[in-house]
MIGU-413306 format. One record per residue: residue number from 1; x, y, z of N, C-alpha, C in turn. Coordinates in Angstrom, 2 decimals. Layout:
<sites>
SITE    i       nx       ny       nz      cax      cay      caz       cx       cy       cz
SITE  NUM        X        Y        Z        X        Y        Z        X        Y        Z
...
</sites>
This chain:
<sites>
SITE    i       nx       ny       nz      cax      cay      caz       cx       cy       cz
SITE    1   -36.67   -17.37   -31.49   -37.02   -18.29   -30.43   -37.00   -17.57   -29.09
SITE    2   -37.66   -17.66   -28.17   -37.54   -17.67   -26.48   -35.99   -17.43   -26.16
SITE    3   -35.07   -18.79   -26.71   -33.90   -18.19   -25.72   -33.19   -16.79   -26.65
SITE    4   -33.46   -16.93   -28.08   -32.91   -15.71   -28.65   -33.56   -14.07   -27.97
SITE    5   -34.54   -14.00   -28.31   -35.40   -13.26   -27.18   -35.03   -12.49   -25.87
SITE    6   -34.39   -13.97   -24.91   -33.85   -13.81   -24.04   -32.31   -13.32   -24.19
SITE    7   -31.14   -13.67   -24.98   -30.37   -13.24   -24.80   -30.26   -12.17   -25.21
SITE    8   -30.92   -11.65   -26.03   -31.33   -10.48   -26.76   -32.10    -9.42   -25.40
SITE    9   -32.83    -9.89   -24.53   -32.84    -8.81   -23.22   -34.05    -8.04   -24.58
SITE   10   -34.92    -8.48   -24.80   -36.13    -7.65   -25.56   -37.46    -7.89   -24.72
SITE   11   -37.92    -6.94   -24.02   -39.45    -7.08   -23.80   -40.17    -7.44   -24.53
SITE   12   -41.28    -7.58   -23.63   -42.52    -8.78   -23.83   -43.21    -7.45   -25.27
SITE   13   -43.12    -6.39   -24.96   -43.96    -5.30   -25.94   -43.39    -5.39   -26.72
SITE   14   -41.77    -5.57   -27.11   -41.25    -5.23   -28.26   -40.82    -6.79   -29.40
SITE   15   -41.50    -7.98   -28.86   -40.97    -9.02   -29.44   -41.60    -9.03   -30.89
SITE   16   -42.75    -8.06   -31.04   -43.57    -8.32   -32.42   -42.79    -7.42   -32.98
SITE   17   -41.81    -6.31   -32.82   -40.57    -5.69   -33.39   -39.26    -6.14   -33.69
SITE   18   -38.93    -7.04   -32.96   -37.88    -8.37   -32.95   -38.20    -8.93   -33.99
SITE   19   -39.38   -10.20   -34.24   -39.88   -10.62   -35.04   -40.29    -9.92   -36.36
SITE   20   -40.43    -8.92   -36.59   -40.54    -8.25   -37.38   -39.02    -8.19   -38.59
SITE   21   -38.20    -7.46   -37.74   -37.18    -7.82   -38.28   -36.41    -8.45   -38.65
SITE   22   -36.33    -9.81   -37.82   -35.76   -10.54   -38.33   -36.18   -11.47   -39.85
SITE   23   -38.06   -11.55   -39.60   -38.53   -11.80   -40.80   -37.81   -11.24   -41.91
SITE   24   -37.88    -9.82   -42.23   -37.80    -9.13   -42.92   -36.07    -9.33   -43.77
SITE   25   -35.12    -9.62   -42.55   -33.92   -10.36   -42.96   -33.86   -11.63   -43.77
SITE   26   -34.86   -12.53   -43.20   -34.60   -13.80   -43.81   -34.86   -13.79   -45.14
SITE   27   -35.84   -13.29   -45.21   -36.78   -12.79   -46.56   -35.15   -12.27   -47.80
SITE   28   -34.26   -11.22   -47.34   -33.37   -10.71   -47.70   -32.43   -12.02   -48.08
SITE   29   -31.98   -12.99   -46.98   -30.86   -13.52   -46.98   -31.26   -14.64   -47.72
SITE   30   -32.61   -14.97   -48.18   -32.74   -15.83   -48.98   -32.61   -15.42   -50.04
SITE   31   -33.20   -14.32   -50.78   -33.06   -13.41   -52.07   -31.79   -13.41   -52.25
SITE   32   -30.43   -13.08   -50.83   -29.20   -13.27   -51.62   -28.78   -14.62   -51.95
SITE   33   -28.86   -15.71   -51.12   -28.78   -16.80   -51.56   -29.13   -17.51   -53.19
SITE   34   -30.03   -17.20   -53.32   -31.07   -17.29   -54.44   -29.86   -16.43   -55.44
SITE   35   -29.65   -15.21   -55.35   -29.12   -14.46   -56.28   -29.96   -13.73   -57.21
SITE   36   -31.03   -13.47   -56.40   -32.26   -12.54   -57.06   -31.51   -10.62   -56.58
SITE   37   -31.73   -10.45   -57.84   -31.76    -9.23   -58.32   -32.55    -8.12   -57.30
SITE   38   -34.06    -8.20   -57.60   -34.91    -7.78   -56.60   -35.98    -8.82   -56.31
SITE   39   -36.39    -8.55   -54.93   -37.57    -9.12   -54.12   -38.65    -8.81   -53.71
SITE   40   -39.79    -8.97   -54.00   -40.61    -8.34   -53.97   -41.44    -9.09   -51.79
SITE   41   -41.32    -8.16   -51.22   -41.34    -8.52   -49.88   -42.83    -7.88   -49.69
SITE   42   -43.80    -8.97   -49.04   -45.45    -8.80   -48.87   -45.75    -9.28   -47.30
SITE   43   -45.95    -8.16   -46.15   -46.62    -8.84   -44.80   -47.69    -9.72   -45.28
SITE   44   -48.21   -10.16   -43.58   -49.41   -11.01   -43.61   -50.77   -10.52   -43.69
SITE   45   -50.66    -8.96   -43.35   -51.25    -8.30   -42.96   -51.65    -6.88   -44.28
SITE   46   -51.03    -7.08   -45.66   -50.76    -6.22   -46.52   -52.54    -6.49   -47.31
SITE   47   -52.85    -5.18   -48.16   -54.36    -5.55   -48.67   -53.84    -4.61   -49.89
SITE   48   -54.28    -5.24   -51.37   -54.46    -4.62   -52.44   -55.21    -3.61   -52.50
SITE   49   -55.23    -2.35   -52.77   -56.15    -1.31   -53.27   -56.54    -1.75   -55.04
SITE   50   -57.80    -2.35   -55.18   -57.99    -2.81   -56.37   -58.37    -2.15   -57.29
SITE   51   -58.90    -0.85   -56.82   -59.53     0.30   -57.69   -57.88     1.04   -58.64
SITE   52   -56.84     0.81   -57.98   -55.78     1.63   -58.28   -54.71     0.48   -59.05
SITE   53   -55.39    -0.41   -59.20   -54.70    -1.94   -60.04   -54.84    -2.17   -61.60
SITE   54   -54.45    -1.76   -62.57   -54.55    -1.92   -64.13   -53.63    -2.37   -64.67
SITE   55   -53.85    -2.98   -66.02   -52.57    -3.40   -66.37   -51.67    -2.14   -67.22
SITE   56   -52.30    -1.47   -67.86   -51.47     0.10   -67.75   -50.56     0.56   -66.36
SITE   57   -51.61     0.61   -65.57   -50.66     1.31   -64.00   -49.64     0.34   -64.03
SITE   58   -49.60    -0.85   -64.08   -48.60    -1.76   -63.42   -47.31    -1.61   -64.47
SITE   59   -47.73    -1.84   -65.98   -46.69    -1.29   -66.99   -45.29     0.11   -66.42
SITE   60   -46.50     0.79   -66.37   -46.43     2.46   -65.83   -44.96     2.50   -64.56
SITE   61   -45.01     1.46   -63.78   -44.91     1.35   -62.34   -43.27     0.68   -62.96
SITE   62   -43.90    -0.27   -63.77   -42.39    -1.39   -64.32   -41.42    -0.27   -65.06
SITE   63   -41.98     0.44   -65.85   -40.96     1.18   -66.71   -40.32     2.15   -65.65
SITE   64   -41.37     2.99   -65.10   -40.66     3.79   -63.52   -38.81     3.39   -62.76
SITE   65   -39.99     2.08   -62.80   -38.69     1.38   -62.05   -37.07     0.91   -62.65
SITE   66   -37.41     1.01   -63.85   -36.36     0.67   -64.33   -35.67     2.22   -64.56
SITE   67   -36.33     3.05   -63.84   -35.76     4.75   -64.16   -34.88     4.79   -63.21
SITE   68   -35.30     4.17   -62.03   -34.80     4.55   -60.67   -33.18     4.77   -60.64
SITE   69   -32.71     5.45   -60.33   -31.14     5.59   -59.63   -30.42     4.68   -59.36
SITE   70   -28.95     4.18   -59.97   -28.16     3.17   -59.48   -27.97     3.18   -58.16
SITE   71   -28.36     1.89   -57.29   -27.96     2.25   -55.79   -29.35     2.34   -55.07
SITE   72   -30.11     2.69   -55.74   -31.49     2.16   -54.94   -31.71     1.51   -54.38
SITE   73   -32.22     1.35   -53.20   -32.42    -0.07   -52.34   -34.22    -0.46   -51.87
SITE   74   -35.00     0.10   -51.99   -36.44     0.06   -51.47   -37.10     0.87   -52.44
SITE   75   -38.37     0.13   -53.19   -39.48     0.60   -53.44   -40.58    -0.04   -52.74
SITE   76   -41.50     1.43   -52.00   -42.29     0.87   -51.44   -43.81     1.11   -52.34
SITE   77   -44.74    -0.48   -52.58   -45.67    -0.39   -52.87   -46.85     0.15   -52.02
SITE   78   -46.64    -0.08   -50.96   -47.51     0.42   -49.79   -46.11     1.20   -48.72
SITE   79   -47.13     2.24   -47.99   -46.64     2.52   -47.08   -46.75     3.92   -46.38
SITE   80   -46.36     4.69   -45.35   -47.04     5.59   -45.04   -45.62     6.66   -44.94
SITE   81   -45.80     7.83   -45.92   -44.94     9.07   -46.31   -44.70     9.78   -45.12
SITE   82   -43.56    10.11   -44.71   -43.12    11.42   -43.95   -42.72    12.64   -44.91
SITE   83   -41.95    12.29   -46.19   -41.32    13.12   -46.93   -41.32    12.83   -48.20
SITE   84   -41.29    13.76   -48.72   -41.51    13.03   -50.53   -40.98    14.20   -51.40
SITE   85   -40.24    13.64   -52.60   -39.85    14.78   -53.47   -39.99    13.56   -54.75
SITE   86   -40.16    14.15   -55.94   -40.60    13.80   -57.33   -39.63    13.49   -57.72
SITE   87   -39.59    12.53   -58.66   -38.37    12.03   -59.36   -38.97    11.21   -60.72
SITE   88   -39.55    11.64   -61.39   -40.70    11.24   -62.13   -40.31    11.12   -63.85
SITE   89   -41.28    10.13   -63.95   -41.10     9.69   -65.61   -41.85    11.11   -66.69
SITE   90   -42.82    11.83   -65.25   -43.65    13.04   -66.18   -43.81    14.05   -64.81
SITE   91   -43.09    14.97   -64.96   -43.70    16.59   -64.41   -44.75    16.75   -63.74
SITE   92   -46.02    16.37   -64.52   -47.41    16.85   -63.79   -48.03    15.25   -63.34
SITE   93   -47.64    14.19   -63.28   -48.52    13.40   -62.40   -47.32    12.17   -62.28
SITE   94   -46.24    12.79   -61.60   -45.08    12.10   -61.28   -45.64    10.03   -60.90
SITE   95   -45.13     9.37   -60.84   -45.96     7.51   -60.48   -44.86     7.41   -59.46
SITE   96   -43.33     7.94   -59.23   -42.42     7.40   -58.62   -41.93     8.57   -57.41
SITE   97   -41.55     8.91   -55.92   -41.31     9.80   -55.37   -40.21     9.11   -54.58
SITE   98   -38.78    10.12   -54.32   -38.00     9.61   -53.37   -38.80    10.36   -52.55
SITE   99   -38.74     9.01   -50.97   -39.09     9.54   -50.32   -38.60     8.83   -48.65
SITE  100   -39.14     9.29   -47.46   -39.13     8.59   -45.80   -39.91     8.11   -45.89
SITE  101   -40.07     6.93   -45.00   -41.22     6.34   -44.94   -41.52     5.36   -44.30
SITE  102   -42.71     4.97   -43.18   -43.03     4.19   -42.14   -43.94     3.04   -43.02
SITE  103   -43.56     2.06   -42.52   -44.87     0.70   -42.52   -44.00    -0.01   -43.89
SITE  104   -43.53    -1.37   -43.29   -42.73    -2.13   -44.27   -43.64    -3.10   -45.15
SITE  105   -44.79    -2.81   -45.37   -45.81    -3.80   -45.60   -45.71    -4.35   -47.07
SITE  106   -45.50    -3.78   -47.96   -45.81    -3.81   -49.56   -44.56    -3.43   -50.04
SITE  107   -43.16    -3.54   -50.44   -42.21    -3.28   -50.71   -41.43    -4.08   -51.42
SITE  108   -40.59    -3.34   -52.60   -39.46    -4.29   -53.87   -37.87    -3.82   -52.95
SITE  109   -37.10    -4.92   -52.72   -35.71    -4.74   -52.38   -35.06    -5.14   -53.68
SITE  110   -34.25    -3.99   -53.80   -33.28    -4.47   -54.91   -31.89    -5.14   -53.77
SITE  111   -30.67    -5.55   -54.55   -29.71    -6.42   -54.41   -29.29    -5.35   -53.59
SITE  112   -28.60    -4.04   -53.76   -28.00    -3.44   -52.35   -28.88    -2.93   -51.11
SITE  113   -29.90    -2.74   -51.88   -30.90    -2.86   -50.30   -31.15    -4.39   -49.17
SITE  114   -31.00    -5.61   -50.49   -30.83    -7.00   -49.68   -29.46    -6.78   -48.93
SITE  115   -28.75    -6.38   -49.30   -27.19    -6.21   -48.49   -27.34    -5.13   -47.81
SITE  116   -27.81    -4.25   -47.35   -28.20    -2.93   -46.12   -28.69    -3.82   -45.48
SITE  117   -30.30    -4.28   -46.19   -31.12    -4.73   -44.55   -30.15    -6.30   -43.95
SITE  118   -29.37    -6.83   -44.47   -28.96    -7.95   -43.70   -27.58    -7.54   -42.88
SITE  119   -27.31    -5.81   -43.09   -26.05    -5.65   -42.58   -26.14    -5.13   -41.12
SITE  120   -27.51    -4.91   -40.49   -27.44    -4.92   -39.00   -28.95    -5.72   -38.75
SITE  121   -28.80    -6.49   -37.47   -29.61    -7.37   -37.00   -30.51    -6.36   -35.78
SITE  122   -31.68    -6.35   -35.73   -32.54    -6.09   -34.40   -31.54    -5.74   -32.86
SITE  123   -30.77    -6.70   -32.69   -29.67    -6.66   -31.44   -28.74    -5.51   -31.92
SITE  124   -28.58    -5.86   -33.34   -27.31    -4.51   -33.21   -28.13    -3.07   -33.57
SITE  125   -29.35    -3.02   -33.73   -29.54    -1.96   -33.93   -29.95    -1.20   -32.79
SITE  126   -30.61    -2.19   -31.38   -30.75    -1.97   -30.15   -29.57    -1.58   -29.46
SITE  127   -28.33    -2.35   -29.81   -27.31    -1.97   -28.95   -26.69    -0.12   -29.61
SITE  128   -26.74     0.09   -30.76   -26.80     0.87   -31.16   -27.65     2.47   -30.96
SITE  129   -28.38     1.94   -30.57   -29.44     2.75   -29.74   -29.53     3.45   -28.70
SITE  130   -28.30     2.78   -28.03   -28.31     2.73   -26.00   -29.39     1.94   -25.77
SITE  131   -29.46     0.51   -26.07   -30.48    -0.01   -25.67   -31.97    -0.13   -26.15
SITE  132   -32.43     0.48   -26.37   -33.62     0.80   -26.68   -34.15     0.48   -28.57
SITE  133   -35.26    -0.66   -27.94   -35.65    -1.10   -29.43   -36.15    -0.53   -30.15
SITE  134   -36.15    -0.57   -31.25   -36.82     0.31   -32.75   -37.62    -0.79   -33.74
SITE  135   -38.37    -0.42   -33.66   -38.92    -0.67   -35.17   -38.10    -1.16   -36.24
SITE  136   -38.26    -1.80   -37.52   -37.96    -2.28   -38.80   -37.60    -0.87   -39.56
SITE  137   -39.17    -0.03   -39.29   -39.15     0.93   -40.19   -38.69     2.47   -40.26
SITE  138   -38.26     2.48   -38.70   -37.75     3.52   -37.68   -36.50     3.64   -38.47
SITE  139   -35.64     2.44   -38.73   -34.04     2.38   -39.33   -34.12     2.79   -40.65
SITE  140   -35.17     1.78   -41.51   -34.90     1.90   -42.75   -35.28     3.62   -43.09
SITE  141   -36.29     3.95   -42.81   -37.10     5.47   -43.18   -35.76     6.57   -43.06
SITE  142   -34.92     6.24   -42.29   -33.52     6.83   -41.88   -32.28     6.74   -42.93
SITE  143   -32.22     5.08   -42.94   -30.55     5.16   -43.34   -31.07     4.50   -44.64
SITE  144   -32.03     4.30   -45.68   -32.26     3.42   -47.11   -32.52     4.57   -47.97
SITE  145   -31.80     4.10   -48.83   -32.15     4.60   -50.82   -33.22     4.71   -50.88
SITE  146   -34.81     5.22   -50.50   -36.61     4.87   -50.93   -37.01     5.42   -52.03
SITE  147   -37.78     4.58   -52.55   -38.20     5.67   -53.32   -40.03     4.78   -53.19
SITE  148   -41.18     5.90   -53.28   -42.34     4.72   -53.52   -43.37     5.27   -54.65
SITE  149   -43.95     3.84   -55.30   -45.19     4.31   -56.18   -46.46     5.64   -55.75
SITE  150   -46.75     5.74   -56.97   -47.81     7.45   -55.99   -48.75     7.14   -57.27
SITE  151   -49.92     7.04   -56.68   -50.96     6.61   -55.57   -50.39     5.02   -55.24
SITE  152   -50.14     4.81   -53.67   -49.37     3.65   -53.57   -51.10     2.22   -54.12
SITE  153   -50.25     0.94   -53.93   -51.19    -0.08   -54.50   -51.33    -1.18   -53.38
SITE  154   -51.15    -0.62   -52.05   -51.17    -1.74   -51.03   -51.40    -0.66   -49.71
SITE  155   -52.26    -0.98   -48.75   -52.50    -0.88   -47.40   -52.04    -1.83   -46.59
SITE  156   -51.85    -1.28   -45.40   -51.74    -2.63   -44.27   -53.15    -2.51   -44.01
SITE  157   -54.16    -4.03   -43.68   -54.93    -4.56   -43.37   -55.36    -3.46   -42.33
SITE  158   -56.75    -3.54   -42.34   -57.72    -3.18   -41.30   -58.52    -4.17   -40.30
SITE  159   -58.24    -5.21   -41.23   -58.62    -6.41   -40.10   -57.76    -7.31   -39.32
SITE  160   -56.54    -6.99   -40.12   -55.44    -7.34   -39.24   -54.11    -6.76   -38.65
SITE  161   -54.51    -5.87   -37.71   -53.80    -4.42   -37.92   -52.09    -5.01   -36.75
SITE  162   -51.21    -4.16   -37.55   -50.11    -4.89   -36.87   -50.20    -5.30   -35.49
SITE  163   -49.31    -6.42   -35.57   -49.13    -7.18   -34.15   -48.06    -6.31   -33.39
SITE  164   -47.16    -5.45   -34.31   -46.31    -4.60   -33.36   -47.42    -3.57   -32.70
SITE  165   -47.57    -2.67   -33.30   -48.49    -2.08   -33.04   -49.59    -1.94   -32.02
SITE  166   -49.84    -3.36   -31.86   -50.77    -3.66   -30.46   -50.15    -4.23   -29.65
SITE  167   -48.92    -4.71   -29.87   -48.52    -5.34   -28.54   -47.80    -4.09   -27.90
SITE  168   -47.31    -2.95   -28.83   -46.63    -2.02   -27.90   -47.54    -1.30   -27.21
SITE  169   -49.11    -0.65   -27.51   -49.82    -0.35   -26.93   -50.88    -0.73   -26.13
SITE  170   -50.73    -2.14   -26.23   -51.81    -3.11   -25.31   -53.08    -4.05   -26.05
SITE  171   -53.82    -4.38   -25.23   -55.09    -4.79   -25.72   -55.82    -3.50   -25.77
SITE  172   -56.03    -2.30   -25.03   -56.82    -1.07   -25.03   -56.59    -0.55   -26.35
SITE  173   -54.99    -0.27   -26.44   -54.81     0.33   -28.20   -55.72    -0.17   -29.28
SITE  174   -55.72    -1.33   -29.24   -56.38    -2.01   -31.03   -56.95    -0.85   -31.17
SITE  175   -58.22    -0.65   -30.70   -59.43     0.28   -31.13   -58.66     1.41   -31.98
SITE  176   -57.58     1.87   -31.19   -57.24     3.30   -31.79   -56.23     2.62   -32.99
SITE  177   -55.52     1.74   -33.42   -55.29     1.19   -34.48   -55.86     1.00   -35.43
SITE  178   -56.88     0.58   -35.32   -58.40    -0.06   -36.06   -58.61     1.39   -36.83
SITE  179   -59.29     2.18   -35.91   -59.23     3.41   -36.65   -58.34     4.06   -37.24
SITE  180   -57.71     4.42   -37.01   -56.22     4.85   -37.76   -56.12     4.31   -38.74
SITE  181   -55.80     2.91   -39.12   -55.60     2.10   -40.32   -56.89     2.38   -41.50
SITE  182   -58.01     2.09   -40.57   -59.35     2.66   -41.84   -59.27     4.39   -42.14
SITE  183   -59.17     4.68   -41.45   -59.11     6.68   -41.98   -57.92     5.99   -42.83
SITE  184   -56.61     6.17   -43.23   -55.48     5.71   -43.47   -55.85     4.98   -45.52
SITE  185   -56.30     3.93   -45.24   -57.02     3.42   -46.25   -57.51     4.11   -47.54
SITE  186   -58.84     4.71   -46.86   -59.39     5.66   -47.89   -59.11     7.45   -47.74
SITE  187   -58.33     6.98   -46.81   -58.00     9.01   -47.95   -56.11     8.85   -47.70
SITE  188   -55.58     7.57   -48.27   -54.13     7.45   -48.09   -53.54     8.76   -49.48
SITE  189   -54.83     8.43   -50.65   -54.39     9.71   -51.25   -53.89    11.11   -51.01
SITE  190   -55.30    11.38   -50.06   -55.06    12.82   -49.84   -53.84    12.84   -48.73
SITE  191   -53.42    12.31   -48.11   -52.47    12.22   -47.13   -51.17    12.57   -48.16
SITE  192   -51.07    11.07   -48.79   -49.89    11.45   -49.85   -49.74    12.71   -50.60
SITE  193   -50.46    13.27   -51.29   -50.48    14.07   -51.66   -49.79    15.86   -51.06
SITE  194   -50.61    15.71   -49.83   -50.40    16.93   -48.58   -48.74    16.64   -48.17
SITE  195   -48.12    15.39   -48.13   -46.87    15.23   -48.31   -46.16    15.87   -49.23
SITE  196   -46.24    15.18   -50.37   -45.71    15.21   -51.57   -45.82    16.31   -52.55
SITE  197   -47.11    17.13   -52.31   -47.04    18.76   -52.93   -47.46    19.55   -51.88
SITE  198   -47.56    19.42   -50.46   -47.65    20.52   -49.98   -46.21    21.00   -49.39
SITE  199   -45.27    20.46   -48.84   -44.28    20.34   -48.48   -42.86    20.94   -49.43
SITE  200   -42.86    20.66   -50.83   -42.53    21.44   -51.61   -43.10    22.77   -51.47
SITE  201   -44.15    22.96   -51.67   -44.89    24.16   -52.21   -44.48    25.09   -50.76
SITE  202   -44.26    24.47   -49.73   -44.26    25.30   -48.25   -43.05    25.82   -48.68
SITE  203   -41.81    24.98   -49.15   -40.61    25.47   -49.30   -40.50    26.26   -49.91
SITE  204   -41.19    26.51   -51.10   -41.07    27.33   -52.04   -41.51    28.90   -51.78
SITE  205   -42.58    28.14   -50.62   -43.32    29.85   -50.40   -41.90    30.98   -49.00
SITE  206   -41.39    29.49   -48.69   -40.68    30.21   -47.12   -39.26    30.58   -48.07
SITE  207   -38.83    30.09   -49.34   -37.74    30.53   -50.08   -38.02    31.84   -51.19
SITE  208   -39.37    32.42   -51.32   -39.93    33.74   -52.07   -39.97    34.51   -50.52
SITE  209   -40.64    34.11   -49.84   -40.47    34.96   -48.69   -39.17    35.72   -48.20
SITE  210   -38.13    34.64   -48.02   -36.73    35.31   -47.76   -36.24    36.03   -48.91
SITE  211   -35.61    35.67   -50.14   -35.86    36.65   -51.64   -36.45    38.23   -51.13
SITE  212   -37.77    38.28   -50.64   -38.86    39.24   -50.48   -38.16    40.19   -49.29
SITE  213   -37.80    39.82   -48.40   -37.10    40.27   -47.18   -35.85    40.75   -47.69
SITE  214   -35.09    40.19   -48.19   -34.04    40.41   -48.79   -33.99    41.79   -49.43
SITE  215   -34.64    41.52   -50.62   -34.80    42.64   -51.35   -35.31    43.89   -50.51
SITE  216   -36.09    43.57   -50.14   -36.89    45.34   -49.09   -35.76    45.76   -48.17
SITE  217   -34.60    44.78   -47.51   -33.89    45.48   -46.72   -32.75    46.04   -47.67
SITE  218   -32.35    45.09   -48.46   -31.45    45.55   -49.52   -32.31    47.28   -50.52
SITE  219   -33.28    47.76   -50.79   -33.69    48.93   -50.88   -33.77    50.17   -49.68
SITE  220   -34.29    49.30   -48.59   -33.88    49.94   -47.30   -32.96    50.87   -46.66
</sites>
């Protein structure tokens, strides 16, 4: 509400980040209420990739999940990778990756992830901050258990591109949203991917490299 808002001391840019989160709580605090296990949590703004939808994949995705690590708290069906490492039912075309990760759009909370996200509120994560508001996905990409499907099965909308998003950058931003979200869309593969095996593979090359150094000074 307005006076929450207000006592909360949140700008006019950051209220679609406010709102954001707190959604994202209620969503939680009903699941614990309820006494659901996991929740499967969908924005307004979330779009099926239908080409990447089978009833094999979805099997595929269910058994995955039941692989996952005690203590897990987030699988994200959609969403956009900073970091990714394999944790997979198969070696060469892994379905499951722990990973970081921005955009809360398409996502399963299990029961201790419903108890993380309801254990700090928007205010305390601002006051926590020195002030300064964050994002939903700023916290979780940080302090949550993730792990997400690969090739994910959900985008955020192109026609309805977040309300955070534009209210922090204006009415001028959309445009550059708009775009972003469509590039985003159709090559979310190759994106994931350049995450998820190039990033390993970098490590691997900068950990033969030192080995390599090693050895020549050690003959040296």
């Amino acid at each position: 509400t307005d006076a929450e808002l207000l006592a909360a001391n949140v700008p006019a840019k950051h209220r679609g980040s406010y709102g954001c989160w707190e959604a994202h709580r209620a969503v939680a605090a009903n699941a614990r209420a309820a006494n659901q296990a996991t929740v499967l949590v969908l924005e307004d703004d979330f779009e099926i990739l239908p080409e990447r939808i089978s009833s094999g994949r979805l099997r595929r995705v269910a058994e995955c999940r039941r692989l996952l690590p005690e203590g897990w708290e987030l699988l994200y069906l959609g969403h956009i990778p900073m970091l990714g490492v394999p944790t997979s039912c198969t070696a060469l075309w892994p379905d499951i990756f722990r990973t970081m990760s921005g955009c809360t759009h398409a996502y399963v909370l299990s029961a201790a992830g419903q108890r993380h996200l309801l254990s700090r509120s928007f205010v305390d994560a601002k006051a926590r901050a020195g002030g300064r508001c964050r994002a939903l996905d700023f916290w979780i990409a940080r302090a949550f258990r993730q792990y997400a499907v690969f090739p994910q099965l959900a985008v955020q909308s192109c026609d309805t591109p977040s309300d955070i998003m534009v209210a922090a950058r204006g009415a001028g931003g959309r445009g550059v949203v708009d775009v972003g979200m469509r590039f985003y869309k159709h090559f979310s593969i190759v994106i994931e991917l350049g995450i998820y095996v190039l990033r390993p593979f970098l490590v691997v090359v900068a950990l033969l490299a030192l080995l390599v150094a090693a050895a020549h000074l050690a003959i040296v």
